[in-house]
N, C-alpha and C positions, 0 to 999 in steps of 0.2 A: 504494500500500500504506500502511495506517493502522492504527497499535496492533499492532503486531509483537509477543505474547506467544511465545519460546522456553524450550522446557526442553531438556537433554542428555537424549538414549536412551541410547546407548554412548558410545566413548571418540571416532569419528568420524562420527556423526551427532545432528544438530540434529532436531526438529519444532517448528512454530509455528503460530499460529492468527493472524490478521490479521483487520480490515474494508478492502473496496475500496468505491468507484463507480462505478467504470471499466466496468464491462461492466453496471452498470444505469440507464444515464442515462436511457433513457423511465423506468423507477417510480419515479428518485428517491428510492430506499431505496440501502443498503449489504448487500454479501452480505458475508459470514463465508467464507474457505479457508483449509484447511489444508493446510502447504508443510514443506517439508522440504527439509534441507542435508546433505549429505556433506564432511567436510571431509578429502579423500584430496590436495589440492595443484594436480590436474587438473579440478576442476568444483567452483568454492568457493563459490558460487553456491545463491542461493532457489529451489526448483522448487515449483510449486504442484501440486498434488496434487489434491484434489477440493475443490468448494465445498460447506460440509456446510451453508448456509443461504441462499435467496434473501432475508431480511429480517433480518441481525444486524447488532451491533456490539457493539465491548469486549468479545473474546473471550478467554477466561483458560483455558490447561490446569493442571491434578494429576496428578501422577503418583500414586495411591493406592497407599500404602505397605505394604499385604499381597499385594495382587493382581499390585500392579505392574503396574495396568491405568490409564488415563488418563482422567479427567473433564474435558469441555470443556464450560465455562460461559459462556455471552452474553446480550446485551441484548435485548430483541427489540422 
């Protein structure tokens, strides 16, 4: 896991956007997922969630402050 951008949703949970290689060593690219934290005591822990890019990096979320909807921005 590389470039761990997190922001807070509520009072116990995290979301984050990352770059890996790990699962793309034949193309030699980096993918982009986005993972997510509960932080209840019992599971404190990164869960990866879905990979939203077979070819990113330097991935940044916003929270957009009317919506309250989220932009995730990367490299490509």
């Amino acid at each position: 896991m590389d470039c761990l951008k997190a922001i807070k949703i509520n009072t116990n949970k995290f979301i984050s956007v990352f770059h890996s290689s790990i699962e793309q060593k034949i193309s030699g690219y980096n993918a982009l997922y986005l993972a997510e934290m509960k932080n209840d005591y019992l599971d404190a822990g990164w869960t990866k969630v879905i990979k939203l890019s077979e070819r990113g990096s330097q991935g940044y979320l916003y929270e957009t402050p009317l919506t309250k909807g989220l932009l995730v921005l990367y490299e490509l």
